[in-house]
C-alpha positions as CSV (number, residue, x, y, z in Angstrom):
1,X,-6.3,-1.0,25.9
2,X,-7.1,2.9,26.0
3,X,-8.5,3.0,28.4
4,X,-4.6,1.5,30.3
5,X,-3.0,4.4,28.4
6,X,-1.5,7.9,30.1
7,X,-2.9,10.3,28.3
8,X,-1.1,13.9,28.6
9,X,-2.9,16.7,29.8
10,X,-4.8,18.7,27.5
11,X,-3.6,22.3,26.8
12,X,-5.7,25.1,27.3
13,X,-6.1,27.5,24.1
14,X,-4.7,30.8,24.2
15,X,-8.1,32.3,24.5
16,X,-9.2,29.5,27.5
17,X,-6.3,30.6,28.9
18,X,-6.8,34.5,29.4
19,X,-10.1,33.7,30.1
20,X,-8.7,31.8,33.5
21,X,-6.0,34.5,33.9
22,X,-8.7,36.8,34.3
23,X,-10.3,35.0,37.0
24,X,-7.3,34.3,38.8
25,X,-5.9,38.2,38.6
26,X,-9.5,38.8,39.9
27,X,-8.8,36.9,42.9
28,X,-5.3,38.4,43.6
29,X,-6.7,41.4,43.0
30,X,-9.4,40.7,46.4
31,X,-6.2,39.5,48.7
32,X,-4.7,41.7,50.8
33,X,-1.6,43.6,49.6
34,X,0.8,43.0,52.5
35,X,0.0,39.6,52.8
36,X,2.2,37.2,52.8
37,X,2.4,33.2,51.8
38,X,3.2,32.3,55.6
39,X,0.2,34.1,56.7
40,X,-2.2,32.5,54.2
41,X,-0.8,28.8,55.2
42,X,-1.1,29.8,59.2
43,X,-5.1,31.0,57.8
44,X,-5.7,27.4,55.9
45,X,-4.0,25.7,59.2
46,X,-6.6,27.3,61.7
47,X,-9.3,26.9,59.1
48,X,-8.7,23.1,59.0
49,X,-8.6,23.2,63.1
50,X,-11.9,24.7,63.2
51,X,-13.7,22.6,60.1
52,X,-12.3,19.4,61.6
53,X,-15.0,19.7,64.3
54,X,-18.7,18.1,62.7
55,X,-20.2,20.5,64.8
56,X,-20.0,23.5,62.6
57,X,-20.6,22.6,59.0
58,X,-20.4,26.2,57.8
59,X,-16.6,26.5,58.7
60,X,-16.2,24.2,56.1
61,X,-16.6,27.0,52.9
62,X,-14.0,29.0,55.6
63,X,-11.7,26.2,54.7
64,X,-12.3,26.3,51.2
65,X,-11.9,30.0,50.8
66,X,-8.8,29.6,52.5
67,X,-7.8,27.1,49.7
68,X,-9.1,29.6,46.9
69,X,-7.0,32.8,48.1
70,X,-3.6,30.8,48.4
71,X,-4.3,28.4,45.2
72,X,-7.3,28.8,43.2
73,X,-5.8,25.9,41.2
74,X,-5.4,23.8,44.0
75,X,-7.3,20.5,44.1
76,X,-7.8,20.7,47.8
77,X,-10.3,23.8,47.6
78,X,-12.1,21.9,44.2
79,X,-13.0,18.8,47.2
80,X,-13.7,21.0,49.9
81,X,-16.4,22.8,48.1
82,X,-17.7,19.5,46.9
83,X,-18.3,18.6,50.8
84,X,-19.8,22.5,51.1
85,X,-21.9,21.1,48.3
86,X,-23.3,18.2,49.9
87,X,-23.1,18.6,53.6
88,X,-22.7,22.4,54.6
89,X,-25.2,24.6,52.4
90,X,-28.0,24.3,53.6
91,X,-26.6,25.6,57.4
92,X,-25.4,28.7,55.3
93,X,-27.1,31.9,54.6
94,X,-28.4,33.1,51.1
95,X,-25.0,35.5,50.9
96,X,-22.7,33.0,51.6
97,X,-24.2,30.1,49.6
98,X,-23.7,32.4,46.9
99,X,-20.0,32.6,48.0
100,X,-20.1,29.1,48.1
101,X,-21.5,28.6,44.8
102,X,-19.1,31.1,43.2
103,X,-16.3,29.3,44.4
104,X,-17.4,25.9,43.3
105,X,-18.0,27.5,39.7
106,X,-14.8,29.2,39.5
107,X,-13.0,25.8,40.8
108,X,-14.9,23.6,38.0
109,X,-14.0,26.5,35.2
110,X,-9.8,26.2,36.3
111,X,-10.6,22.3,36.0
112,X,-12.4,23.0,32.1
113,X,-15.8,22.0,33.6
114,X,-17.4,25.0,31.5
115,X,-21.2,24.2,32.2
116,X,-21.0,22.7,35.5
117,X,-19.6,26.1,36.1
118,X,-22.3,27.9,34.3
119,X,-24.9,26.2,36.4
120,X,-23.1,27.1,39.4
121,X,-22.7,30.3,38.8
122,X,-26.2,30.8,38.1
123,X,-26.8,29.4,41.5
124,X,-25.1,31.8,42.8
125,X,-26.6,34.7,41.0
126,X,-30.1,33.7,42.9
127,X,-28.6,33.6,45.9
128,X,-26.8,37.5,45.4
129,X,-30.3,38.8,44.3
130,X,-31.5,38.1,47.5
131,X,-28.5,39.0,49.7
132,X,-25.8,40.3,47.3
133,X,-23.9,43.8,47.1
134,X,-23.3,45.7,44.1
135,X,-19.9,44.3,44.1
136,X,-20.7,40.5,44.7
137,X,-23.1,41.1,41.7
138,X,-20.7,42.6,39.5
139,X,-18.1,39.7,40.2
140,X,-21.0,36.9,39.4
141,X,-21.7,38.4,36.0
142,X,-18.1,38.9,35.1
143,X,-18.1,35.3,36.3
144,X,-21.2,34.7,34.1
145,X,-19.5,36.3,31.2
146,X,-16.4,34.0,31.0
147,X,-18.9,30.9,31.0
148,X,-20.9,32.1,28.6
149,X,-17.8,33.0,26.2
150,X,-16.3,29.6,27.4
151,X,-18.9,27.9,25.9
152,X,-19.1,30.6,22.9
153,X,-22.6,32.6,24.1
154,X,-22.2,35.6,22.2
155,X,-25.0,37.0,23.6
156,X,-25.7,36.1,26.7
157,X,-22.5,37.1,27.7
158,X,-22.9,40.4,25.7
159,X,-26.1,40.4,28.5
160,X,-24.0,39.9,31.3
161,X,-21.3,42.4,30.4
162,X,-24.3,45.1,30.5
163,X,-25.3,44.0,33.7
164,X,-22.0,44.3,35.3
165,X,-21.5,47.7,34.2
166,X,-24.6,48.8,36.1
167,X,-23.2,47.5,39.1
168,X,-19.8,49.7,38.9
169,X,-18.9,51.9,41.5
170,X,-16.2,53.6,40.9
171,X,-14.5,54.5,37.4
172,X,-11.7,51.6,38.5
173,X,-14.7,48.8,38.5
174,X,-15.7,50.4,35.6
175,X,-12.3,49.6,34.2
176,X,-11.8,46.0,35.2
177,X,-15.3,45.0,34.0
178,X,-14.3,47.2,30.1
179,X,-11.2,44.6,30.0
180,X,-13.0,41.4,31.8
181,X,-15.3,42.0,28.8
182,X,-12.7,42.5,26.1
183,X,-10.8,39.7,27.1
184,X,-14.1,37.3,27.1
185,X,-16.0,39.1,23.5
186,X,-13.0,39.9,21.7
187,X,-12.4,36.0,21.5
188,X,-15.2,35.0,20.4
189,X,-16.6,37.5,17.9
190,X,-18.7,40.2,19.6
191,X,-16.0,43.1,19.6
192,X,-18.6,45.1,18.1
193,X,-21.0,44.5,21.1
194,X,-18.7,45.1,23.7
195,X,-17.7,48.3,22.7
196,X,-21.2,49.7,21.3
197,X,-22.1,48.2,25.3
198,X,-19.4,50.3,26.3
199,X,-19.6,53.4,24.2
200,X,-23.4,53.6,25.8
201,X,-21.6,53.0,29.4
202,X,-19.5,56.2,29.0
203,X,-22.4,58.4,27.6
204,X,-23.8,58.0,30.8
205,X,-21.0,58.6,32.6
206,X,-19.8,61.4,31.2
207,X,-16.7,61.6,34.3
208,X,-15.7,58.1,33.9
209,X,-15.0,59.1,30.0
210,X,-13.3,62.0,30.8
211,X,-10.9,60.5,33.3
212,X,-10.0,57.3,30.7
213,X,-10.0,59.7,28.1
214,X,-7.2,61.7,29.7
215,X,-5.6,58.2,30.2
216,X,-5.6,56.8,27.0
217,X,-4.6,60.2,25.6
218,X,-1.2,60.0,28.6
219,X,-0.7,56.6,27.0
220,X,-0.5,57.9,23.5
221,X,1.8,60.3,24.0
222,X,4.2,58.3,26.6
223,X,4.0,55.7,22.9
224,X,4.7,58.3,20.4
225,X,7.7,59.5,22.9
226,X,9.2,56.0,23.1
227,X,8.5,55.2,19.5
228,X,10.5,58.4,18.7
229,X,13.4,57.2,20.8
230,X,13.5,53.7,19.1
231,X,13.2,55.1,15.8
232,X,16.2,57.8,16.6
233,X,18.2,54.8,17.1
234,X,17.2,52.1,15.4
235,X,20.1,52.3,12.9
236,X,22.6,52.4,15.3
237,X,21.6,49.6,16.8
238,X,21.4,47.6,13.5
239,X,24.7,48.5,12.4
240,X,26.2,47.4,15.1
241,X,24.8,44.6,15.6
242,X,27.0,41.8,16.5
243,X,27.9,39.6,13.4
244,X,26.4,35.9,13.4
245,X,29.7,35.2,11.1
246,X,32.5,35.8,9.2
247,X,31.0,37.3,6.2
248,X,29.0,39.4,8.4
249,X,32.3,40.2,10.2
250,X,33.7,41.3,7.0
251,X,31.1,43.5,6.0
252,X,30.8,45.4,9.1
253,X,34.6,46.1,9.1
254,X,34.1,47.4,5.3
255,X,31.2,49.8,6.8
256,X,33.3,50.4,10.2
257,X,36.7,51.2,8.8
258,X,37.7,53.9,11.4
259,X,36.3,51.6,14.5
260,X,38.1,48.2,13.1
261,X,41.2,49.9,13.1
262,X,41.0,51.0,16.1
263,X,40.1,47.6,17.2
264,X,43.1,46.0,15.5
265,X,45.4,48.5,17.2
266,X,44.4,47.6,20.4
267,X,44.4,44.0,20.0
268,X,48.3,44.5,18.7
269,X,49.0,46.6,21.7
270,X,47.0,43.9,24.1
271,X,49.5,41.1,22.7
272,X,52.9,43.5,22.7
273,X,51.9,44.2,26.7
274,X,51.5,40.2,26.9
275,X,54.5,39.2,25.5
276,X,56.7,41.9,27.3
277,X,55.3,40.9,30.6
278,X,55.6,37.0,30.0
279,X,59.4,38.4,28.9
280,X,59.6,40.3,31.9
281,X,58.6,37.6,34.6
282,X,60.2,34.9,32.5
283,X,63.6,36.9,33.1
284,X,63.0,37.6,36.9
285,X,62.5,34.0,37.5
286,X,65.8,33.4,35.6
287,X,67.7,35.4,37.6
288,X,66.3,34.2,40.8
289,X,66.8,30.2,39.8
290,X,70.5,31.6,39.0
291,X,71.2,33.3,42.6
292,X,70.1,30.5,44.4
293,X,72.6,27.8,42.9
């Protein structure tokens, strides 16, 4: 009967996991940034209108872009790029059967489909040679690289990682493909490569160096300041730190002699305020009770 029994999902592993994050920070990182959720469903709603009609198959990967930018997760874009599969690609151009492709690999790598999304990916990566830009090509071998890493291809991702680098344009690509490939090697064993890769990288780009240089030197020093501050009161903060019980309680009066009495004497002058208030009102409403029989 196992096949009757509800088996829970299967966690992702940490390192499957940023693996995915990565994907799905690249494609926040492609929508607009005043966009807004209502926007994106009014976008899926007229994308539906127009795919509904047979007699434009192509609106159909219009649809299931749509799907990607709100949700990448969602199941709905995963089934509409299974129809852009089977009834809409060949109506489409080289440039956006590669979109097409890409999409349908990053859908089957969310749902742990690691070589169906290899081979898709690769379809795609024909398709960009012939129509891609630099920046479609960079995003297919960043795409390429999590695959490969998914599926624990040292190398060939350590391939695709140097590939991507040549297609940077500005020292921010540059940037996003250094952690993409951090993310994906580190994991897996091939820190070494990456960073020999990337070392070479920033020999020949002698500006990009000097600008993350000048970063990573702003984020030392920001860490040494903070450090400083923490350290300057890290003993404060653990001596008076609130006591989990009475023996704790006890030993932080002993250290705290000066503050607990204090403390004592303004409890006793909390409770003499009380009690002469409660007198106070307790005679007022005495009198009153009195006066009126």
């Amino acid at each position: 009967l196992d096949w009757f029994t509800l088996h829970p999902p299967v966690k992702d592993s940490p390192y499957i996991k940023a693996l995915k994050d990565d994907w799905l920070a690249e494609n926040s990182e492609s929508r607009e940034e005043d966009v807004t959720r209502k926007q994106l469903e009014a976008r899926i709603a007229e994308a539906e209108k127009a795919a509904a009609s047979v007699e434009d198959p192509t609106k159909l990967l219009d649809l299931a872009e749509a799907y990607g930018v709100l949700n990448p997760r969602e199941q709905r874009c995963l089934e509409t790029c299974e129809l852009v599969m089977k009834f809409a690609l060949p109506f489409l151009n080289r440039r956006r059967q590669g979109d097409a492709n890409q999409l349908h690999g990053r859908c089957l790598f969310l749902q742990n489909d690691f070589q169906g999304a290899l081979r898709a990916v690769l379809r795609a990566q024909e398709c960009y040679k012939d129509q891609g830009t630099k920046s479609l090509r960079r995003s297919n071998n960043a795409a390429l690289l999590r695959c490969y890493c998914a599926l624990e291809n040292g190398e060939k991702a350590g391939e695709r990682f140097k590939v991507a680098l040549t297609m940077v344009e500005t020292k921010e690509d540059a940037l996003n493909v250094y952690l993409t490939g951090k993310a994906a090697l580190d994991g897996i064993g091939f820190s070494d490569l990456m960073e020999n890769l990337w070392e070479d990288h920033l020999d020949d780009n002698p500006e990009t160096k000097a600008q993350l240089d000048g970063q990573m030197q702003a984020m030392k020093d920001l860490s040494k300041q903070v450090g400083a501050k923490e350290q300057g009161s890290g003993e404060a903060e653990d001596e008076l730190k609130f006591p989990e019980n009475l023996g704790e309680a006890l030993e932080l009066a002993k250290r705290h002699q000066g503050l607990t009495l204090a403390l004592l004497l303004g409890i006793l002058l909390y409770l003499a305020i009380a009690i002469y208030i409660s007198l106070w009102v307790s005679r007022i409403i005495t009198e009153r009770l009195v006066k009126k029989s």
